[in-house]
C-alpha positions as CSV (number, residue, x, y, z in Angstrom):
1,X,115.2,58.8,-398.2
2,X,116.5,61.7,-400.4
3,X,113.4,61.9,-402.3
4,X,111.2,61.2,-399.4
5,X,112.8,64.6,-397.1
6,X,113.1,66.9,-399.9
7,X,116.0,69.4,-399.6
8,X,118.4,67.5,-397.5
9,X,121.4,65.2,-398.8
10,X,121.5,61.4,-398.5
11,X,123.9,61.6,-395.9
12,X,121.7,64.5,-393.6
13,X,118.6,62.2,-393.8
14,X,120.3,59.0,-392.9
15,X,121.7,60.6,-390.2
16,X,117.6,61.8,-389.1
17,X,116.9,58.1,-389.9
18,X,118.8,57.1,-387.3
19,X,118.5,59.6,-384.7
20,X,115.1,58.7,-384.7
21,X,114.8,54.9,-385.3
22,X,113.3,54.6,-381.6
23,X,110.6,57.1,-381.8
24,X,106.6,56.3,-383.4
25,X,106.4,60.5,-383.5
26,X,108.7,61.1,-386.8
27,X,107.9,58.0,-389.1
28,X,104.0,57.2,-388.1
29,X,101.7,54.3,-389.1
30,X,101.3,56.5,-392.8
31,X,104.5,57.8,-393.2
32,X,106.9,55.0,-392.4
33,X,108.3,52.4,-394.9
34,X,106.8,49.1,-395.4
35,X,110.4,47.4,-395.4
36,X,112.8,47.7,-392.9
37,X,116.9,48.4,-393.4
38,X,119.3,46.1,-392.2
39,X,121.4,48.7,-390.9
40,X,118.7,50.0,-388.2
41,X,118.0,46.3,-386.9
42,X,121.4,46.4,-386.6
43,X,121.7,49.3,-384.4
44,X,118.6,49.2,-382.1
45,X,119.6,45.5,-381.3
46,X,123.3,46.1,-380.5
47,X,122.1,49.8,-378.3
48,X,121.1,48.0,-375.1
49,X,124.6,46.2,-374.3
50,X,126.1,49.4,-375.2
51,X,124.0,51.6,-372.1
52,X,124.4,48.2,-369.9
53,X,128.6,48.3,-370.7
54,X,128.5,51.9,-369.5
55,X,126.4,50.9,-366.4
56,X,128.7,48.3,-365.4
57,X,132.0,50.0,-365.6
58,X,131.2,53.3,-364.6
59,X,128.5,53.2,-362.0
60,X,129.7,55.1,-358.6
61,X,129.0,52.0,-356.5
62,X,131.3,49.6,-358.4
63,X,133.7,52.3,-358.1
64,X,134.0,52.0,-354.2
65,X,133.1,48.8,-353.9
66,X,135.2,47.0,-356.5
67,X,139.1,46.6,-355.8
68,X,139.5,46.6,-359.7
69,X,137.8,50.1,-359.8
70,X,140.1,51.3,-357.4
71,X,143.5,50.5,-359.8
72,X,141.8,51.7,-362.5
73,X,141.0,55.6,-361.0
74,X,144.1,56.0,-358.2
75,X,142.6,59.3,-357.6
76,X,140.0,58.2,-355.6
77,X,140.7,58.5,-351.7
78,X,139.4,55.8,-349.4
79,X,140.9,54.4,-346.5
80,X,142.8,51.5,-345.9
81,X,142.1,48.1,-346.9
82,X,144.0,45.1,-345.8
83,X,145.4,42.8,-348.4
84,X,147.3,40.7,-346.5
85,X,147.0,40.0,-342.7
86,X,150.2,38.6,-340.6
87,X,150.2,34.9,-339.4
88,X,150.9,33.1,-336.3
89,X,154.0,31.8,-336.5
90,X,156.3,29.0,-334.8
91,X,160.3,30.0,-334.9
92,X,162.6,27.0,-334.2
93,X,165.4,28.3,-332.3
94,X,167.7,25.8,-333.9
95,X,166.7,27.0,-337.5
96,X,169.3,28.6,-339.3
97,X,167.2,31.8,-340.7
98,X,168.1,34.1,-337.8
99,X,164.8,36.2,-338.7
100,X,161.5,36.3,-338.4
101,X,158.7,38.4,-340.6
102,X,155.6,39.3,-340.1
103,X,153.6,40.5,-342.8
104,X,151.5,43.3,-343.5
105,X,150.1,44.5,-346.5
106,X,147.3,47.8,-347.2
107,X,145.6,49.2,-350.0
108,X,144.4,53.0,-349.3
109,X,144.9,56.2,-350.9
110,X,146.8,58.5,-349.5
111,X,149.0,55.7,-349.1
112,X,148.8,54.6,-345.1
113,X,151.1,54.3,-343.0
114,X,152.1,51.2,-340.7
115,X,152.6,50.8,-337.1
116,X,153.1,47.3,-335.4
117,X,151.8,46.3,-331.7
118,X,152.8,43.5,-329.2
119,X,150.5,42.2,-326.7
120,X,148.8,45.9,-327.1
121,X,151.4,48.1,-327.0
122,X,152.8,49.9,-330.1
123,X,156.7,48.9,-330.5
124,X,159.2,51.4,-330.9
125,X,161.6,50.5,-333.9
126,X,164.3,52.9,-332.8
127,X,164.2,51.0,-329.2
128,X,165.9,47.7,-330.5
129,X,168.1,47.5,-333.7
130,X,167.0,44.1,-333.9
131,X,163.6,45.4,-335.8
132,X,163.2,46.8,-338.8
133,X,160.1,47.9,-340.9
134,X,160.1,47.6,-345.1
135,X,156.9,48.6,-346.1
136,X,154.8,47.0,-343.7
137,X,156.3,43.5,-343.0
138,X,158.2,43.8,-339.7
139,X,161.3,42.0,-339.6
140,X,163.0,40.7,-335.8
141,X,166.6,39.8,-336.7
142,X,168.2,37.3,-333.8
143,X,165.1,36.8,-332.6
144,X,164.3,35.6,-329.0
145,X,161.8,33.8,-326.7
146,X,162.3,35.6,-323.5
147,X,162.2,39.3,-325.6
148,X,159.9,38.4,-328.8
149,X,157.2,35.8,-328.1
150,X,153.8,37.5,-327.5
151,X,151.0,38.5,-329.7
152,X,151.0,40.7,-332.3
153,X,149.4,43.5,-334.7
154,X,149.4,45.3,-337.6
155,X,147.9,49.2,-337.3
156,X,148.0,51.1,-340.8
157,X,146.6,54.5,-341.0
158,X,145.5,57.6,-343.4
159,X,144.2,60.3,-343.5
160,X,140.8,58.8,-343.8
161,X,140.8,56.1,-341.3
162,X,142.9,53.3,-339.1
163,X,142.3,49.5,-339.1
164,X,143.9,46.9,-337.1
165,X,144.7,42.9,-337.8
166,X,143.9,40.4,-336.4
167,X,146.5,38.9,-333.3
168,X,149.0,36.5,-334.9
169,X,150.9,34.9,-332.3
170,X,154.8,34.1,-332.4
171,X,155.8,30.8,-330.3
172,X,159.1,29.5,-330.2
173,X,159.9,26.0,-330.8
174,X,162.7,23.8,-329.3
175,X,163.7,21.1,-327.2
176,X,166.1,20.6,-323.9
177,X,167.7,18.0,-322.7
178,X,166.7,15.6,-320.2
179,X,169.1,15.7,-316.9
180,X,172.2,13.4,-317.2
181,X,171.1,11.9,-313.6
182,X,171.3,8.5,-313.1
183,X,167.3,7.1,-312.3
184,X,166.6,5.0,-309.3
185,X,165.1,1.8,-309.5
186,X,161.5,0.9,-309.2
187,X,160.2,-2.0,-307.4
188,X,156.8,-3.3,-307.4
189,X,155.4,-7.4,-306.1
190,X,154.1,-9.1,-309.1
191,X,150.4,-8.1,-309.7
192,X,150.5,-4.5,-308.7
193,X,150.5,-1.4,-310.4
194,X,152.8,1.0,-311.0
195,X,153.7,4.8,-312.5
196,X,157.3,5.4,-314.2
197,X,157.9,9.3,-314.3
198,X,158.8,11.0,-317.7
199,X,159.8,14.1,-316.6
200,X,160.8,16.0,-320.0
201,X,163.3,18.7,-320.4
202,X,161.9,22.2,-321.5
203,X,160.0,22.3,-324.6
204,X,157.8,24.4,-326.7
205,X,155.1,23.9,-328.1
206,X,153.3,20.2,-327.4
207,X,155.7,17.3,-327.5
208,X,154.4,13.6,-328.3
209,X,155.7,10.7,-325.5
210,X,156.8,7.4,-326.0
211,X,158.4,4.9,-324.1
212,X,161.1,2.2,-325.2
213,X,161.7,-1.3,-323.1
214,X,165.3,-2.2,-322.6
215,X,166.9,-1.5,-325.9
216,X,165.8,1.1,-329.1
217,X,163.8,1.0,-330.9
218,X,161.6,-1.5,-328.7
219,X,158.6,0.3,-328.0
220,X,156.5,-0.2,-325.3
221,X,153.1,-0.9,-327.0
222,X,149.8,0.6,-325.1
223,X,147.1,-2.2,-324.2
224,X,144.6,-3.4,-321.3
225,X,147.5,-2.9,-318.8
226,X,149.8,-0.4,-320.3
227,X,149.1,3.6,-320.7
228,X,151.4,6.5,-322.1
229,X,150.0,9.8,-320.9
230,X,150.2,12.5,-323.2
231,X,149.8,14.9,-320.5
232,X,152.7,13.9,-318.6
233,X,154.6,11.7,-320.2
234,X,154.1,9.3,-317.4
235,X,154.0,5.8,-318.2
236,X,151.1,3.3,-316.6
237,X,151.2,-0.3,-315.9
238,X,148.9,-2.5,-313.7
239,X,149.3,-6.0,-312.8
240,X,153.0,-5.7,-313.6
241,X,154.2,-9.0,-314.5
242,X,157.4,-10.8,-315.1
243,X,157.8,-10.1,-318.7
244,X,157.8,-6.6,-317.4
245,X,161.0,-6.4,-315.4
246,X,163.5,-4.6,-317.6
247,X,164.9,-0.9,-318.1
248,X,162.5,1.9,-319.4
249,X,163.3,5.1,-321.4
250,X,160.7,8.2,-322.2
251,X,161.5,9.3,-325.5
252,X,160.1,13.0,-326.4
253,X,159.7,14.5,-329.6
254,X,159.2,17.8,-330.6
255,X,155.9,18.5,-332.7
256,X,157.4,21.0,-334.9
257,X,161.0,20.7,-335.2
258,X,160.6,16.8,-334.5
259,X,164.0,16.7,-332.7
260,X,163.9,13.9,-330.6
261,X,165.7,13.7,-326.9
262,X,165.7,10.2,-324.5
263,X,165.9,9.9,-321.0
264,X,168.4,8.3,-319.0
265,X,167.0,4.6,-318.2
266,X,164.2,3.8,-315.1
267,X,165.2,-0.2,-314.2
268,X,161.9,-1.9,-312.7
269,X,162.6,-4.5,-310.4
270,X,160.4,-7.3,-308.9
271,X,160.6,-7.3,-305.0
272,X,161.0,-11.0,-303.5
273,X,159.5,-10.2,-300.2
């Protein structure tokens, strides 16, 4: 190429060479080579990924709509965007973590800041030094039913914008005691029906009944004659026969902590008259 540009070095006309390699307008039909270089395939192949790379990486609407984008250039501002939303959570009051957390996490630049709401109003930390905040997990120390339970929400804010989470409910679980009281007996003629009544202590949430026949662990088995509500507790038999005579317990169990508590016994007695 030297000898065919006359007057520039080998390295100016290479460089020309190149500059040009996509245009018809500097080598034409009569002017350009009959081979072809390795070195230009080369280049004009590889060119394409090159502009599609930039496209990709740099385009303004993967910047603000790619998370990745948004570590990369910190100097952005957008408002905030929640990584983590808090969960609904069950707190056995036996348990021996005396805390509960409720998490919160944001992404936003300026860095937001974090509020928390219960049951739609926004708590005051300094009101109860029971709460604390560390970045924007909220943290009930001692917690309690009659104070805490309720419904809950995270509220981060900049300068650009607010958001709000979703309600994450806190419940707390446990199970009382059934009254010491001795039961009276139940009698019934042979071939009748009859209810025996659970009554369970205080619990939260949903408990599971059962029922056990003179002696643990016995169970009374559900059949045509024989139903354990799971609303109630209460304990269903018709066409009580002799086999049935005996004492009955109602045995309740906890669906979360799965303590387990058992009534004092009902007798169930056949009347002769």
């Amino acid at each position: 190429y030297s000898k065919a540009l006359p007057g520039l070095s080998t390295s100016h006309a290479t460089l020309l060479r190149i500059k040009k390699s996509s245009s018809s307008s500097l080598f034409g039909s009569k002017t350009r080579p009959r081979y072809s270089s390795p070195p230009l395939r080369t280049l004009s192949a590889s060119s394409p990924s090159w502009r599609g790379a930039a496209q990709r990486y740099y385009s303004p609407i993967n910047l603000y709509h790619s998370a990745d984008a948004f570590k990369q250039d910190e100097s952005v501002d957008y408002g905030p965007v929640f990584i983590q939303e808090p969960d609904d959570i069950i707190f056995p009051t036996d348990s021996d973590e005396k805390k509960v957390a409720l998490n919160c996490e944001v992404r936003g630049n300026p860095v937001p800041s974090y509020r928390w709401l219960r049951n739609g109003t926004e708590i005051d930390l300094e009101s109860d030094y029971r709460y604390s905040l560390i970045d924007g997990t909220f943290i009930i120390s001692n917690p309690s039913e009659a104070k805490d339970s309720g419904h809950y929400q995270c509220l981060a804010t900049n300068t650009l914008g607010s958001i709000l989470s979703r309600e994450a409910t806190l419940q707390f679980a446990y199970l009382g005691n059934f009254s010491g009281r001795t039961r009276s007996a139940v009698s019934v003629r042979e071939g009748q029906g009859v209810v025996l009544m659970c009554s369970p202590p205080p619990h939260s949430p949903e408990i599971i009944y059962s029922w056990v026949f003179n002696e643990f662990p016995s169970f009374v088995a559900e059949d045509s004659r024989r139903f354990i509500s799971q609303e109630t507790g209460n304990l269903y038999i018709s066409k009580v026969q002799t086999s049935d005579v005996g004492s009955y317990i109602c045995l309740v169990k906890n669906t979360v902590t799965n303590a387990r508590v058992l009534s004092p016994p009902t007798p169930l007695t056949l009347r002769n008259d």
